[in-house]
N, C-alpha and C positions, 0 to 999 in steps of 0.2 A: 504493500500500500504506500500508494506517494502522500508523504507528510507536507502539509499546506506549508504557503510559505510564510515565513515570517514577516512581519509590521517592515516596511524598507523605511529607511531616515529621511530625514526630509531634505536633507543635502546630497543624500545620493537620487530623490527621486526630481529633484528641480533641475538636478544635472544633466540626468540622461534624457528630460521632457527638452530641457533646452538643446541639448545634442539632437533631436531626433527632429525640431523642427528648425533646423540653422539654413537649412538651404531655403526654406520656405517664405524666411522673416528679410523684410528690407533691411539697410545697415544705412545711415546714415553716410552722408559723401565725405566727409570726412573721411572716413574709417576706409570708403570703398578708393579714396586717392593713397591713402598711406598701405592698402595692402596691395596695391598695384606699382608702390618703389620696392616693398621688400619680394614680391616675385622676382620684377626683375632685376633685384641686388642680387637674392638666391642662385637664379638662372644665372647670372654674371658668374658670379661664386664656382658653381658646377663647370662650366665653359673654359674659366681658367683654370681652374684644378686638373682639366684634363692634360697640361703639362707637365705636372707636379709629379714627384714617384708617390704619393700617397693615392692620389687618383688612376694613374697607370695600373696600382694594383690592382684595386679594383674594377677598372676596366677589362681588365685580362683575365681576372677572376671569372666574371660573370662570362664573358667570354667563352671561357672553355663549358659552361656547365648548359649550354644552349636552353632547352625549357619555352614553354608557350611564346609568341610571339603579340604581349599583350601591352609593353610599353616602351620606352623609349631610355637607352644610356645617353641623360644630354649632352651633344659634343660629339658623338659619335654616329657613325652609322646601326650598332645595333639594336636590336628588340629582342625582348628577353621577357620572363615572366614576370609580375605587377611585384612580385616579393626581392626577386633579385635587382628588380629596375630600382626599387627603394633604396634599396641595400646601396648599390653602387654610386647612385645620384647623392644619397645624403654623406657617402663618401668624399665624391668630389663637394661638395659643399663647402665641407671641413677640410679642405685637404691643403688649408692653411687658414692665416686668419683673417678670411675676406669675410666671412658672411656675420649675419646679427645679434647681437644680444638683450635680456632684458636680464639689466642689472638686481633688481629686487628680487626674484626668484631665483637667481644661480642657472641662469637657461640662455640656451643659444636654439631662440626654437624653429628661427629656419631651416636650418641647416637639416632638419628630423623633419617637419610639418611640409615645407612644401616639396621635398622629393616623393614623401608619401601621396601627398593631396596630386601630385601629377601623375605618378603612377597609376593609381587607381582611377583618378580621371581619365588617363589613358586610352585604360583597360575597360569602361563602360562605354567611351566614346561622349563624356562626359562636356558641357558646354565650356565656357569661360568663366562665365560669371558664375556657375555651380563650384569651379575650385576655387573661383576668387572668396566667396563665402565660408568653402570650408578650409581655406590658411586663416580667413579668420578666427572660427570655431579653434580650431588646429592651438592656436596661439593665447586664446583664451583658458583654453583648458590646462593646455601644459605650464602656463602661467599659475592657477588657482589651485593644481593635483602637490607641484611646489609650495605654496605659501601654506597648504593644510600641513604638510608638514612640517616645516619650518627651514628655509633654507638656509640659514645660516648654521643651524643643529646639526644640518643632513651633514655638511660641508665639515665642519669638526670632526664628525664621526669618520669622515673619512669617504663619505659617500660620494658618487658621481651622480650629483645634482642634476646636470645636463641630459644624463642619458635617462633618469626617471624622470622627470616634467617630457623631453620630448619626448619616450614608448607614447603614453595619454594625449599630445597633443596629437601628435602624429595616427594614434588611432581613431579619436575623436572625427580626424578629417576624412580619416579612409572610410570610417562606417558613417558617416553622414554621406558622403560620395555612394555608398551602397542600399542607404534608404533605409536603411536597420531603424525599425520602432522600437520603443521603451525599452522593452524588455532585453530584447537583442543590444541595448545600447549600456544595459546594464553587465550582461555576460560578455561584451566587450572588455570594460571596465577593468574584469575581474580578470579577464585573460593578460590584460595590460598588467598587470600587479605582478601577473606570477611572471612576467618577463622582465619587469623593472628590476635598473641591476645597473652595475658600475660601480668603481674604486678611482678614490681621485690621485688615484700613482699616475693619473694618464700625463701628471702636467711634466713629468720625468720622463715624458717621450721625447724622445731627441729627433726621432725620424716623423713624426708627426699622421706616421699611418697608424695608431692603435688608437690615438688621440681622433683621429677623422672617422673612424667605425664604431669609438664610444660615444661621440659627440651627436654625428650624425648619420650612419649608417647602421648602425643595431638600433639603434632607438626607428628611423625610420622605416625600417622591414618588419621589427617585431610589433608596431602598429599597423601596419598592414596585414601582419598575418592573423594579429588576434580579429581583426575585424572581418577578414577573407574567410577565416573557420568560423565563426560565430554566422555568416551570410552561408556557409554548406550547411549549417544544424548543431552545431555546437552551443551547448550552454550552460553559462557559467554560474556563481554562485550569485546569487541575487541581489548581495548588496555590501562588496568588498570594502567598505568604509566604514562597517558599523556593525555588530555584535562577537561572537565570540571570534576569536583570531582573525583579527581584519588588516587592512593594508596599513592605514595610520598607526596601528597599536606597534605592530612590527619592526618599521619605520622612523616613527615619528617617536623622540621623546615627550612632545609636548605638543602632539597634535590640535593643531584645530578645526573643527572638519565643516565647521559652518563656511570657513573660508572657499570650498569648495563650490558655491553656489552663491557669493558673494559679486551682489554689483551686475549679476548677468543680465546681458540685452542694455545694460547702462556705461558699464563698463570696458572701454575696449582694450585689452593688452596689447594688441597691436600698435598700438597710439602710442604707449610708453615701452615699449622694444629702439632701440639704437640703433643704425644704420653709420656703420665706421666709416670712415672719410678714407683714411688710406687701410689697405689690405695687407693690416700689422698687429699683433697681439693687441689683445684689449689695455692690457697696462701700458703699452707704450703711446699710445694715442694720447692722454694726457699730456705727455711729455710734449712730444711733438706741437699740440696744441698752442701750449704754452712757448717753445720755443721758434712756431712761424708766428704767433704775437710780436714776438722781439723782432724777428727779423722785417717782418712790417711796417714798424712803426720806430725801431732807433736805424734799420739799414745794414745789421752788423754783419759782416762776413769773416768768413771762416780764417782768414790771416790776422785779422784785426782781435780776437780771444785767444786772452791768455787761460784761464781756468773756466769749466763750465759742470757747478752743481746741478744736478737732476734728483731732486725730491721727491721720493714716489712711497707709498703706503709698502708697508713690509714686506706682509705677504706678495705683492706685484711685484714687487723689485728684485725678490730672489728667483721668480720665473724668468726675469727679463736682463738680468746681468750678465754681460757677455755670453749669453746665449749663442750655441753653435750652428743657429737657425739664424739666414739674416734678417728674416721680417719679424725674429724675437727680438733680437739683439737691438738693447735700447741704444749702446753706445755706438753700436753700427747706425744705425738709424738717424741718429742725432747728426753724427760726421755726416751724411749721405744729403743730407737735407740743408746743413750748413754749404754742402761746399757745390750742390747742383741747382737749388733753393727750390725746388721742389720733389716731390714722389710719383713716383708711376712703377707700375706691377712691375715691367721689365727691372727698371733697377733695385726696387727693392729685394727682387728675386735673383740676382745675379751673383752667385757664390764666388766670381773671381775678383769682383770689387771688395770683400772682404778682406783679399791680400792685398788691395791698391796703396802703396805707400803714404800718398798724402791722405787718404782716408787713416790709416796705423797711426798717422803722426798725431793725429787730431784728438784720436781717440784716446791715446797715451792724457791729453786736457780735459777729461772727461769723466768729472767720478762720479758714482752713484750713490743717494744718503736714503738706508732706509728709515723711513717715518712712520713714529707708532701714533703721531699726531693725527697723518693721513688718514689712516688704519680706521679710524671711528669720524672722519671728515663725511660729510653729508651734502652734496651727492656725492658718492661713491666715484672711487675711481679719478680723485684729484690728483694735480700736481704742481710744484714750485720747482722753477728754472731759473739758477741763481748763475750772472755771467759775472765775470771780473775781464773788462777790455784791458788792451796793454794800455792805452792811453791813460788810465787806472783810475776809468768811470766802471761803476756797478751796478748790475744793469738788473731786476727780477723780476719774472710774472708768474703770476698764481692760474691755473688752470682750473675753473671750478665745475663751467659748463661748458661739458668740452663740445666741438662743432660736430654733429651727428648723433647726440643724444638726445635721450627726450626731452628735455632741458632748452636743448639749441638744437635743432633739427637742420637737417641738410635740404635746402628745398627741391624740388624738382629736374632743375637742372643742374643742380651739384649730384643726385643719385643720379642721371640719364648720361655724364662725364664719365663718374666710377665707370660706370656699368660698361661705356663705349672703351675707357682706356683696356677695361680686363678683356671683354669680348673683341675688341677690335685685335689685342696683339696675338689671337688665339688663328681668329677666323676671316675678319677684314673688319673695317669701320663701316663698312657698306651693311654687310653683315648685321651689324652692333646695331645700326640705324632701325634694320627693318624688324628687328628682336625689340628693340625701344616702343618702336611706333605701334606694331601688333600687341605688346604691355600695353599701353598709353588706351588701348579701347577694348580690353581683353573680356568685358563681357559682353559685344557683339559678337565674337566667334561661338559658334556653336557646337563647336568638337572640336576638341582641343587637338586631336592629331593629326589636324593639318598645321600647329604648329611643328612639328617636326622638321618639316625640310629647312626652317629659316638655322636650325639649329646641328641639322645636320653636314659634313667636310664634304667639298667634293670630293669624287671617288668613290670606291668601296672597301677603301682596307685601315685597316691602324695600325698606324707606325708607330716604329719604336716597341713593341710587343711580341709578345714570344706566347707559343703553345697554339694549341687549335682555337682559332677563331671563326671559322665558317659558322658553326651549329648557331649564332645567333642573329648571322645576316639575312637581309632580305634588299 
């Protein structure tokens, strides 16, 4: 005999009533302009990562394993199944630090939401405007599944913040993408739980591919799958956030689960997600911030400083000190900006500039000061740039809001620059143009896999890759 089921909480039932009608509810244009720069910042993200060895790997992965022909590796020629297209897309996303984040929740939730929300778009033949609506769902959710537990808690304990908010957003978008009612939106939920998972040793990746798979490729496939097997008849336990051994209890030292269903349909996390400026860890954008301020506004060049302080919150600063990556490496970063006076993906990405001697030289001027003042500074993620000129003026600026946050937002044509310097050095600027322009109205298309070809190489093969790749062309 089936036992009824139990009383559901009222935060797990607002949730899944709100997931199940997200494609249904208008969003105000606000929310529909800002989820139509973070597509295509994402998309941008994905396109150049496919240069990257974290994204090669991926690409080659999926590659060999061929499987249905239901959505798209973006950047590629291939199609693969809606699980592995996840997988690999939120790869490249991550497969450095181009793509988004929202600071209050410990999440970078494109990078996981919209390779989902495309894939499975993909794979239903899905509109525009149907995935525009579920990155937003996508983002809300991985935002609120976060804050009930406590991100900063999670993050102490050692957990990987990132990859549990995006599984939840990223399935949130895939089973709305699949039309999954209540109940289905509930054993969703529950299947997202028992995949949530991540250890934050990922920031000790040097090579940056175990970082791009926790970040945004396991979180991005393991929402698609709990919502692809929940959509075959799978189902799960009815309401993973409340009674005996639940998700929070597990998780959370000090859950709060009302947060879960806080502010929806009012609230948009989309709205306060970041959008970086240049395609470089999140801690060093600060910096940078603060030191194109100076150069702005006193003129200083890279001959003319003798000593140059960089104040950054602790924890940041030991990610970002002489780091072996050079879109970590603050002090790389710093010289690269002083002495070309701007950034763009090519040279931030160019590992032979790292030996350039008058960049060495520069760097050698260059110290790092971590600050536990930073550390609990509000908004998050600040910094001080203290210069001493030879002429022996001293010169600081404070970085509070930095350009690209939600604080200072990058308007329209600062995201459609990023977007064209990453896609253009990938594929063309012509390329980059027509990728902009189809975002720019992306809920008139009506199936989304006719964007394919704008994102598709010419040819049919991928370079630079090794093993069988036929099984997923077409």
């Amino acid at each position: 005999m089936i036992e009824p089921l139990r009383e559901i909480s009222a935060a797990t039932r607002a949730l899944s009533a709100y997931m199940t009608g997200a494609l249904r509810r208008p969003l105000p244009q606000p929310v529909v302009e800002k989820a139509r720069q973070h597509i295509l910042d994402t998309l941008a993200a994905m396109i150049s990562g496919t240069t990257l060895r974290p994204g090669r790997i991926a690409i080659e992965y999926v590659a060999t394993l061929g499987g249905a022909r239901q959505a798209s590796v973006v950047g590629t020629p291939l199609l693969t199944c809606v699980t592995q297209a996840a997988l690999a897309n939120g790869m490249l996303a991550h497969a450095d630090e181009t793509d988004d984040s929202h600071a209050p929740s410990r999440t970078h939730p494109g990078c996981a939401v919209v390779p989902a929300a495309l894939a499975v778009a993909e794979s239903v033949r899905g509109s525009g405007e149907a995935l525009l609506k579920a990155v937003v769902l996508g983002y809300d959710v991985a935002v609120r599944v976060n804050l009930a537990l406590g991100p900063d808690e999670l993050a102490a304990a050692a957990r990987g913040t990132h990859s549990i908010g995006g599984t939840f957003g990223a399935g949130a978008a895939a089973g709305a993408l699949l039309g999954l009612d209540e109940p289905q939106m509930r054993s969703l939920l529950s299947l997202c739980a028992q995949q949530a998972s991540g250890v934050g040793c990922s920031v000790r990746d040097t090579e940056h591919a175990e970082k791009a798979f926790d970040f945004g490729g396991m979180p991005a496939r393991n929402g698609v799958t709990a919502a692809t097997l929940v959509a075959a008849g799978v189902i799960g336990v009815d309401d993973v956030f409340s009674g005996e051994r639940n998700f929070l209890q597990a998780y959370g030292p000090r859950p709060a689960p009302e947060r879960l269903a806080e502010a929806l349909g009012m609230r948009f996390d989309i709205l306060g997600t970041n959008v970086k400026k240049w395609p470089v860890g999140s801690p060093a954008q600060s910096a940078l911030d603060a030191l194109t301020g100076l150069i702005e506004v006193e003129r200083i060049g890279p001959d003319e400083v003798e000593r140059i302080e960089l104040h950054l919150p602790t924890r940041s600063a030991a990610t970002v000190d002489n780091a072996p990556m050079p879109d970590i490496n603050v002090q790389h970063l710093t010289a690269l900006l002083l002495v070309d006076r701007t950034l763009s993906f090519k040279s931030i990405h160019d590992l032979a500039r790292m030996q350039d001697t008058r960049l060495l030289t520069l760097r050698r001027r260059i110290v790092l000061v971590p600050s536990e003042e930073l550390m609990h500074a509000r908004p998050r993620r600040q910094a001080i740039v203290a210069v001493k000129m030879r002429d022996g003026r001293s010169l600081e600026r404070r970085s509070v809001a930095v350009r690209g946050t939600a604080d200072n937002p990058m308007n329209q044509a600062e995201v459609e620059a990023k977007a064209t310097d990453l896609i253009g050095e990938v594929l063309s600027v012509r390329r980059a143009d027509a990728i902009t322009e189809a975002i720019r109205s992306i809920e008139a298309i009506p199936d989304v896999t006719v964007l394919r070809r704008l994102w598709r190489p010419l040819g049919n093969s991928l370079p630079r890759l090794r093993g069988r790749v036929g099984a997923g062309l077409r």
